[in-house]
N, C-alpha and C positions, 0 to 999 in steps of 0.2 A: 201623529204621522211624523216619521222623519224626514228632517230638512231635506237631507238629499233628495227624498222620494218625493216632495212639495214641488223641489227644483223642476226633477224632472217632469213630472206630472203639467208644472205651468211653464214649461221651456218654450210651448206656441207664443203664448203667451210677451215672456220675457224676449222675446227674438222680435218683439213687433214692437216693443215697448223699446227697444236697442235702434230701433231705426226711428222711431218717435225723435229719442232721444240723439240721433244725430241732426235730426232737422234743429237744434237749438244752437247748433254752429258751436259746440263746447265740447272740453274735455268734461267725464264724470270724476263724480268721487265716489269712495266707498266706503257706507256705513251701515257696520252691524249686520255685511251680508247683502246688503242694498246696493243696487246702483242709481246714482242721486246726479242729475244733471238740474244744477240748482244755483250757478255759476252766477249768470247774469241773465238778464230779458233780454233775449234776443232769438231770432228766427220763432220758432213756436211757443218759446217761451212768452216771446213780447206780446203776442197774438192772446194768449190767456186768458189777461185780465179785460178783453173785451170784450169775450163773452163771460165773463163773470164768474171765473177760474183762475185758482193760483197755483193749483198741483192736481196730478193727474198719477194713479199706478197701473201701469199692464207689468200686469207679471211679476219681475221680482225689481223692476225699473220705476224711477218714483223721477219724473218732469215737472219742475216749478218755476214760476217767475219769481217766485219770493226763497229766502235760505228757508231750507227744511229741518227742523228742529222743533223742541220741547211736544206741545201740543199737535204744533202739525205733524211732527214725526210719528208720532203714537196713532194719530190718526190714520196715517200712507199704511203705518206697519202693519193696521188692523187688515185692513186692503187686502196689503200681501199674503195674511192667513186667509181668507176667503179665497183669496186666488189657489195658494196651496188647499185647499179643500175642495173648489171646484173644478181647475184647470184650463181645459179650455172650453170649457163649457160656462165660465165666468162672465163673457162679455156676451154671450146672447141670453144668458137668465139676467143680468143686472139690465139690458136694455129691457128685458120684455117685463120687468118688476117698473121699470120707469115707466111704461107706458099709464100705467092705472095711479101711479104714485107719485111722478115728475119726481123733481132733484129733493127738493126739502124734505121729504116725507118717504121717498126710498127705504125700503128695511136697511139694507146692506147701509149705508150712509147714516142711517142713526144706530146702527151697532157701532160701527167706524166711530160716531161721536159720543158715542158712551163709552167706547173704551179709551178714548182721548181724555176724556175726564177722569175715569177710577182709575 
């Protein structure tokens, strides 16, 4: 699929992921296409790691308390292809896959983590 058409395709998506990423009180950056609010812990970024989260993607928007890079990059970017593959139809199949699967065991999240590896 082309980029542009991923874009458009998860622009719900990416427009929710844009107000996520305002709640972190920061400017973003952008990488490789991405927009990365990964600045400092603060507002929902600092919230995170309480419930046992360091980074989060809707859309084409990638929210972290921690810098996003090497491993964890690869991982968000995997994210983002599913998103471009699903659209806005991503966030109620990844909930309704968590129901039977919780977090560790998610298919979406051990693709995410085998493509952080290879």
């Amino acid at each position: 699929m082309p980029t542009w058409l991923g874009f458009l395709w998860t622009s719900p998506n990416t427009l929710l992921g844009l107000l996520l990423g305002a709640f972190t009180f920061q400017l973003p950056r952008l990488e490789g296409g991405l927009i990365v609010f990964d600045r400092a812990p603060r507002g929902l970024t600092r919230l995170m790691p309480k419930v046992g989260r360091s980074a989060m993607t809707v859309g084409f928007v990638i929210v972290s308390s921690v810098r996003v890079e090497g491993r964890l990059l690869a991982h968000e970017r995997h994210h983002v292809r599913q998103y471009m593959a699903w659209g806005p139809l991503f966030v109620p199949v990844y909930l309704a896959l968590a129901i039977p699967y919780g977090y560790r065991r998610h298919p979406m999240e051990r693709a995410a983590e085998r493509a952080a590896v290879g």
